[in-house]
C-alpha positions as CSV (number, residue, x, y, z in Angstrom):
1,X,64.9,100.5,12.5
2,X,61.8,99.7,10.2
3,X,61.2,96.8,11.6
4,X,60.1,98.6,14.9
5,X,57.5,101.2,13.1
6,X,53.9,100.4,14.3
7,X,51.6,99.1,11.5
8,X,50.0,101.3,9.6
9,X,46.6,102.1,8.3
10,X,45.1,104.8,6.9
11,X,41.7,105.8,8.7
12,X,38.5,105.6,6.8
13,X,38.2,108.8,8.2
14,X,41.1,110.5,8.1
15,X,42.0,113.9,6.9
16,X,44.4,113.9,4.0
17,X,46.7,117.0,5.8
18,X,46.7,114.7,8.8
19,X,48.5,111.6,7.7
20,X,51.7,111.1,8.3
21,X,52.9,107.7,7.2
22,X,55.6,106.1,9.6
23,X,59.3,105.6,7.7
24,X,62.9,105.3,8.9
25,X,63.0,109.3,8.7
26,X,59.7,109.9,11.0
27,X,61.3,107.5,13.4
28,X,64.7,108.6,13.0
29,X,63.5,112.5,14.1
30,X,60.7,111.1,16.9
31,X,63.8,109.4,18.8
32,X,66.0,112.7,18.1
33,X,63.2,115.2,19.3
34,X,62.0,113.1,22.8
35,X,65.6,112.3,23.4
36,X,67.5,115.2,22.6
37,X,64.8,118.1,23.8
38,X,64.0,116.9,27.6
39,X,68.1,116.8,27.8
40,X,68.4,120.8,26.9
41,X,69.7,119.0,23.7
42,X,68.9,121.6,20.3
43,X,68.7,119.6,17.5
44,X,69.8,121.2,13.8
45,X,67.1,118.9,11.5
46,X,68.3,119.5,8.1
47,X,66.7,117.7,4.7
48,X,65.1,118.6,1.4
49,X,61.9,120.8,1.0
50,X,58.9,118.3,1.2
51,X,60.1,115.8,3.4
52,X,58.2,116.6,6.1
53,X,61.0,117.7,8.9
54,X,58.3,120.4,10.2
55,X,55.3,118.3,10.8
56,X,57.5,115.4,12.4
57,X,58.9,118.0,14.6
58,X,55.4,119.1,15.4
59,X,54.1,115.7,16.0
60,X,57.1,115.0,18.5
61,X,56.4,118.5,20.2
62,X,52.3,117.6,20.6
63,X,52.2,114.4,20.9
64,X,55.5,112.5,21.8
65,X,57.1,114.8,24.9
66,X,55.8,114.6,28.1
67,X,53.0,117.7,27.4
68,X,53.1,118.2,31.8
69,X,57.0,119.6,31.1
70,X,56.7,121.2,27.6
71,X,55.0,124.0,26.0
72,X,54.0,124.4,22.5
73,X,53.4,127.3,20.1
74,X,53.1,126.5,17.0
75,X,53.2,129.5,14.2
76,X,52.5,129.8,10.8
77,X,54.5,132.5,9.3
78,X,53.3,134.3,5.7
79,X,54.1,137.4,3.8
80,X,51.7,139.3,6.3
81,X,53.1,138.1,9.6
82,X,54.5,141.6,11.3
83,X,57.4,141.4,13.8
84,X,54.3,143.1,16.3
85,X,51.9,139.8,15.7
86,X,55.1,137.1,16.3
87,X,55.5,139.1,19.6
88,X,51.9,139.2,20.5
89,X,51.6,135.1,19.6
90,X,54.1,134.4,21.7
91,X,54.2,136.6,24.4
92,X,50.2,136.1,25.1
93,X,51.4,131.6,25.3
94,X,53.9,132.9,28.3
95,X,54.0,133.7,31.8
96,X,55.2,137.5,33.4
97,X,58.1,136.1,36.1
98,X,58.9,140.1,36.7
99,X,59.4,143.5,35.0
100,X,60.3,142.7,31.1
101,X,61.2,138.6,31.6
102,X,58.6,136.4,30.6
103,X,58.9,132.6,30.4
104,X,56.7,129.3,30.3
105,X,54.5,128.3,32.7
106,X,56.3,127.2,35.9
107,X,57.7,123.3,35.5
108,X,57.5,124.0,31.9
109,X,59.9,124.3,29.2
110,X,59.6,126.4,25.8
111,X,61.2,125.2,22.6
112,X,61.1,127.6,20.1
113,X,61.7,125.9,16.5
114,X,62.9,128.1,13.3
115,X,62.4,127.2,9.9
116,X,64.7,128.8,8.0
């Protein structure tokens, strides 16, 4: 597996928050998430605190899936989120289909991810 990873450089220019350095594990969830996900697949991604199973996830989810057949929202969740502000985030990134069902745009699927 490592012997497919891209090379990798660090941009002269790059953010520190925004590097993410390819390894078995980034590859290992990139092939889960584009495989699993388009195939109504819901992966359970599991791993110590730190390892960075949330912004590989969110990588796959932006930048890896077909962006034409999935829609993102990405939250951040802190002591002040309310219950009223999740459903207002999320509710304002969907589309009314009739009286109290809402849903992604049309030819677009939602994957909601939990960190628990």
């Amino acid at each position: 597996m490592l012997d497919t990873l891209p090379v990798f450089e660090i941009p002269k220019d790059a953010e520190f928050s925004q590097i993410v350095v390819p390894t078995a594990f980034t590859a290992h969830m990139s092939y889960f998430c584009c495989n699993m996900l388009p195939a109504r697949v819901c992966p359970l991604i599991v791993g110590p605190t730190g390892t960075g199973k949330s912004v590989c996830v969110a990588k796959a989810l932006t930048k890896e899936l077909d962006q034409d057949s999935f829609q993102s929202i990405i939250l951040g969740f802190s002591a002040k989120t309310s219950a009223n502000m999740t459903q207002e985030i999320i509710g304002g990134q969907l589309t009314k289909r009739r009286k109290g069902v809402y849903g992604p745009p049309v030819g677009k699927k939602s994957v909601f991810v939990d960190d628990m």
